[in-house]
C-alpha positions in Angstrom: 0.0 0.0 0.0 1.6 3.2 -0.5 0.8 6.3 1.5 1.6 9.7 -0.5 2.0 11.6 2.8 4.4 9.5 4.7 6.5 8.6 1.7 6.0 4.9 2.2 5.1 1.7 1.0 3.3 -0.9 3.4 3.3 -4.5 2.5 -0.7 -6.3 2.6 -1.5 -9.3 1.9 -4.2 -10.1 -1.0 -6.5 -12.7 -0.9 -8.9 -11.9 -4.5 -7.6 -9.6 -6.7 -10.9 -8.5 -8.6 -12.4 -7.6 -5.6 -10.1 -6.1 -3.3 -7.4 -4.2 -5.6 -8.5 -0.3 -6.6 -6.3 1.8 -8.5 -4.0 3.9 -6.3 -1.7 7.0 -6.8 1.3 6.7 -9.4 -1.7 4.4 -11.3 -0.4 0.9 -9.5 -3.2 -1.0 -8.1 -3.5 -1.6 -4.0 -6.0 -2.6 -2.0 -8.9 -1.1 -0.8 -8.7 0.5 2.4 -11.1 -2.2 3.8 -8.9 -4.8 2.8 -5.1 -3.7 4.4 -3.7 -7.1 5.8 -0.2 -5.7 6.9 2.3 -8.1 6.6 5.3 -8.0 8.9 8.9 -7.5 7.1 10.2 -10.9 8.4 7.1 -13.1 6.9 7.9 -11.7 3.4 9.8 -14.6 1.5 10.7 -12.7 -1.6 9.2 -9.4 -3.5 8.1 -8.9 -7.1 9.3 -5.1 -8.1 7.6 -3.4 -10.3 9.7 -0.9 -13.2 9.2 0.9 -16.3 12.2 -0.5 -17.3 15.1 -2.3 -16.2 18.8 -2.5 -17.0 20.9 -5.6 -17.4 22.5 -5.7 -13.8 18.8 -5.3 -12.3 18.7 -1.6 -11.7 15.4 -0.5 -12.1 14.2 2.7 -13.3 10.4 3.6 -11.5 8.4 6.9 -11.5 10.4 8.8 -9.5 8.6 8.8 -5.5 11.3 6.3 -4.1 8.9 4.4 -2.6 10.2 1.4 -3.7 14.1 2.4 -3.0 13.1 3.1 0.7 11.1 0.1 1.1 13.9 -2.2 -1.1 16.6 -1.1 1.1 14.5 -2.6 4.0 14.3 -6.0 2.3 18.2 -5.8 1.2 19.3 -5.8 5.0 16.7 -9.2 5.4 18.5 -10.6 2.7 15.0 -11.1 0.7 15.4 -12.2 -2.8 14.1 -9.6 -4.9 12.5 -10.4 -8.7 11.9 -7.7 -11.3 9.4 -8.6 -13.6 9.0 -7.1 -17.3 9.0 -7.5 -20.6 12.0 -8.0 -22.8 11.3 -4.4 -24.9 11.5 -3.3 -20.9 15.2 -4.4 -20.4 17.6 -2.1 -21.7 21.3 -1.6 -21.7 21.6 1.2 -19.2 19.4 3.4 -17.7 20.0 6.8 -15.0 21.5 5.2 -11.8 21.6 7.1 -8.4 23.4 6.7 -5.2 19.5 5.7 -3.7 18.6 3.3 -5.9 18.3 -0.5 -4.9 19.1 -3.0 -7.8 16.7 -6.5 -7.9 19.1 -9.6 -7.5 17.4 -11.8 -10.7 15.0 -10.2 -13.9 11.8 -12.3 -15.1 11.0 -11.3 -18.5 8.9 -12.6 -21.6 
């Protein structure tokens, strides 16, 4: 779930996707506000991460809030495995890298 305000994203657990996701800011879908199952950092296995586009050494390029970077660098001290998913016109040879930004450790692509 992300939260504009604090800057945030808040992991939830989702149980059925047609009914409980609604659209949310930065047009990525969430859930509902009815439907927030936090879900403690050590109970996450792995994460899926979202880009626009990635590069070949898994740096991902998103729409510019950081909410993923700030949450990422959470997972990174776990050790979580983190997956980038996208499709291959997504994966390019290099794209703007800051000091911030939190790389995924494999890309999933079709």
């Amino acid at each position: 779930v992300t939260l504009v305000k604090e800057k945030k994203i808040i992991p939830s657990q989702i149980i059925d996707y047609s009914r409980e996701l609604e659209e949310g800011p930065y047009g990525i879908y969430q859930p509902k506000r009815r439907y927030v199952r936090k879900v403690p950092l050590k109970d996450i296995d792995m994460i899926i991460v979202p880009g626009i586009a990635f590069d070949q050494k898994g740096n991902r390029l998103g729409r510019g809030g950081g909410y993923f970077d700030r949450f990422l660098t959470k997972l990174k001290k776990r050790n979580i495995p983190m997956f980038g998913l996208a499709f291959k016109f997504q994966i390019l040879k290099q794209i703007p890298v800051f000091v911030h930004d939190i790389p995924v450790d494999k890309l999933i692509y079709a």
